[in-house]
SEDOKOL-548595 format. One line per 2 residues: number of its first residue (from 1); for each residue y, x, z of N, C-alpha, C, O, CB. Coordinates in nm, 3 decimals, padded with zeros to 5 digits. Glycine has a CB too. Layout:
BEGIN
NUM> Y X Z Y X Z Y X Z Y X Z Y X Z ~ ...
//
This chain:
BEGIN
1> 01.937 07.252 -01.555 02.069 07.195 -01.524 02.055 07.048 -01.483 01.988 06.980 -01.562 02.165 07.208 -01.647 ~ 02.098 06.994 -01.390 02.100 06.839 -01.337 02.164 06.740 -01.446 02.118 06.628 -01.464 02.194 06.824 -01.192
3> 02.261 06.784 -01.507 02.297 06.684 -01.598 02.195 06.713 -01.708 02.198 06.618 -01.787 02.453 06.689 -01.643 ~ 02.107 06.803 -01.746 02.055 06.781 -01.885 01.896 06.715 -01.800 01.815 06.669 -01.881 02.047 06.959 -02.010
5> 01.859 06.710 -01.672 01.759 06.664 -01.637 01.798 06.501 -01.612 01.701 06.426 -01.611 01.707 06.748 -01.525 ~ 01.938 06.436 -01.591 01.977 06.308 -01.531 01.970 06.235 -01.709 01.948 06.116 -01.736 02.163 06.313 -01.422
7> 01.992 06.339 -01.801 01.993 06.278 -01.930 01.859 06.253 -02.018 01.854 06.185 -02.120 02.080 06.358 -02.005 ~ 01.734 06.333 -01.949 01.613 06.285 -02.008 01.578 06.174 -01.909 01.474 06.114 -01.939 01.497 06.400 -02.027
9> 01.634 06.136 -01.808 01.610 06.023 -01.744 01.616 05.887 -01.777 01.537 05.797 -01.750 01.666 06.030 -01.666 ~ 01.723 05.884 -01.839 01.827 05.803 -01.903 01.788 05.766 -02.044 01.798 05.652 -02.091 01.961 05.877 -01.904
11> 01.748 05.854 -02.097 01.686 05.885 -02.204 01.522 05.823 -02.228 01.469 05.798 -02.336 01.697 06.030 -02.198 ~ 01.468 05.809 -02.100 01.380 05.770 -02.086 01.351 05.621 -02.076 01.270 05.550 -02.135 01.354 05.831 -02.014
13> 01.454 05.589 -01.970 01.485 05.468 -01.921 01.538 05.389 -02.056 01.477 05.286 -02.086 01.593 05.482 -01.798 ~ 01.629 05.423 -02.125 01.656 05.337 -02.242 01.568 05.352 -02.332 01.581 05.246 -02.393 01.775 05.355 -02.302
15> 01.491 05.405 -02.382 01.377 05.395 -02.435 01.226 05.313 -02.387 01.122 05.356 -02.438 01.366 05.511 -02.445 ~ 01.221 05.225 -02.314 01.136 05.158 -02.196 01.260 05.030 -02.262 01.227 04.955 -02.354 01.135 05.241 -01.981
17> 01.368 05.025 -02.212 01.454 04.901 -02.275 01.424 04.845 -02.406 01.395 04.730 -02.440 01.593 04.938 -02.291 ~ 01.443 04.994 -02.496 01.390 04.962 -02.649 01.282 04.862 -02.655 01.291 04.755 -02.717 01.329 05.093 -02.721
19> 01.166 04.908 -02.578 01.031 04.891 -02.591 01.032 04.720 -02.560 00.977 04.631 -02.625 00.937 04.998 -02.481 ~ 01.102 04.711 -02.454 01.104 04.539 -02.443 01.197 04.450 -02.482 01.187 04.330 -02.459 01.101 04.495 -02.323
21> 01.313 04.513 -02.556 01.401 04.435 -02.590 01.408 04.495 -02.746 01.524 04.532 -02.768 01.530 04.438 -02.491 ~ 01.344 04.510 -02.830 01.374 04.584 -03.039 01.490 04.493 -03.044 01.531 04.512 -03.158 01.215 04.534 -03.221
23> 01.539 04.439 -03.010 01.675 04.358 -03.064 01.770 04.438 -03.030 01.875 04.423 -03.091 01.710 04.212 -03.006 ~ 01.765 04.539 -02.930 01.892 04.533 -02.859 01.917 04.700 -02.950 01.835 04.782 -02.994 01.886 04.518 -02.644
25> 02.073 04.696 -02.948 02.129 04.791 -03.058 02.270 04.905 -02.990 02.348 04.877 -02.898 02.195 04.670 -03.199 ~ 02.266 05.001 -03.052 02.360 05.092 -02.943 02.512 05.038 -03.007 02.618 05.079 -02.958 02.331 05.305 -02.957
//
């Protein structure tokens, strides 16, 4: 399904954020 593939994207991508920013909080 495109939305459950656009959401490991996303998923991915904010996790890469995590990685350079540990401060930042949902």
């Amino acid at each position: 399904m495109y939305l459950n593939e656009l959401g490991k994207i996303v998923k991915g991508c904010w996790e890469d954020i995590t990685k350079h920013y540990p401060n930042t909080e949902l």
